[in-house]
N, C-alpha and C positions, 0 to 999 in steps of 0.2 A: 108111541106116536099120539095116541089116545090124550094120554099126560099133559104132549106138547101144546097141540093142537087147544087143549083148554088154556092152557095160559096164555098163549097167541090171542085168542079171542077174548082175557080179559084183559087181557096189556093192550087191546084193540080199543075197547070200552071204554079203559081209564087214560087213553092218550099216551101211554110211553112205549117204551121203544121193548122188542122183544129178542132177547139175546138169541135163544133158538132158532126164530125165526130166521137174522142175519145172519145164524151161523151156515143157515141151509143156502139164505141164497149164496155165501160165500163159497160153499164146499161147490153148489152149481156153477158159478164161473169158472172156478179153477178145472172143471170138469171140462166146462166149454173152451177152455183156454190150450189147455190140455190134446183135445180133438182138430182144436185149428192148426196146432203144431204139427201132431200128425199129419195131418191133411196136408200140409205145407211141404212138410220131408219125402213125402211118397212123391210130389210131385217134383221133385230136386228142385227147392228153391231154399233160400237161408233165411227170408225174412217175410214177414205177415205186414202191409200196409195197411190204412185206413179200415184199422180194426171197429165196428160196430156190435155193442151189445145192446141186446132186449129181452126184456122178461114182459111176457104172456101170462095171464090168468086164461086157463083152457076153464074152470070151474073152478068153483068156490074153494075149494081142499088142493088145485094141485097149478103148477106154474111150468111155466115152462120158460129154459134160457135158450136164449139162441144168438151166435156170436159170429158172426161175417167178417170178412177182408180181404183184401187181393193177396196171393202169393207173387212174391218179386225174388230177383235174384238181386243182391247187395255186390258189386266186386268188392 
């Protein structure tokens, strides 16, 4: 992490884009995506509407995703 975390901030410095970095927030959606499913099936519904995602900076090292919707029933 140590590693990552250094290139993140010089890929910050020189303006491009950091593979790591989107691979985290990537694996983070599919996480949040993952829980809203569940969340949806316990609730016996088949489908998630008006899905909302957001990523938080809680501090400087750590982020936080957070992913909303209505559960609906689809006939």
């Amino acid at each position: 992490n140590i590693v990552r975390d250094f290139f993140v901030s010089t890929t910050d410095v020189s303006g491009g884009r950091s593979d790591a970095y989107e691979q985290k927030l990537a694996d983070a959606r599919q996480i949040a995506e993952a829980e809203l499913a569940d969340e949806a099936r316990a609730r016996v519904t088949n489908a998630v509407d008006g899905v909302d995602l957001d990523y938080e900076f809680v501090c400087e090292r750590m982020l936080m995703v957070s992913m909303s919707g209505t559960a609906v029933v689809v006939a």
